[in-house]
N, C-alpha and C positions, 0 to 999 in steps of 0.2 A: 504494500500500500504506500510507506513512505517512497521507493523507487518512484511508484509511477509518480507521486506529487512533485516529487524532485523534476523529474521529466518534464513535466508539463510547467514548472515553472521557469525552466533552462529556457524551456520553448518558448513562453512567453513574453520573457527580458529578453532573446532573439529577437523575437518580432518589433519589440518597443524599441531596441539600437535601429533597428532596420528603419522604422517612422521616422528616429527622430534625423539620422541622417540623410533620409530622404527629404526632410520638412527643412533639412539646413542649405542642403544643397540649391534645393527648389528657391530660398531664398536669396543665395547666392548668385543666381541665375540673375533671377529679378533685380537684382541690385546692379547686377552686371548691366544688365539692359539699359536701366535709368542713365547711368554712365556712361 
């Protein structure tokens, strides 16, 4: 039982790095643009 919560929370904090450097990026972008 504690495996799988482990699992599933590894998976989870994946996905939220994966957001947040997508939302930095995306910003990056935008910023670039203005400029």
């Amino acid at each position: 039982m504690m495996i799988i919560y482990i699992i599933l929370n590894l998976k989870n904090n994946f996905i939220i790095d994966l957001n947040k450097n997508y939302n930095k990026s995306l910003t990056n972008t935008f910023v670039n643009v203005i400029i």
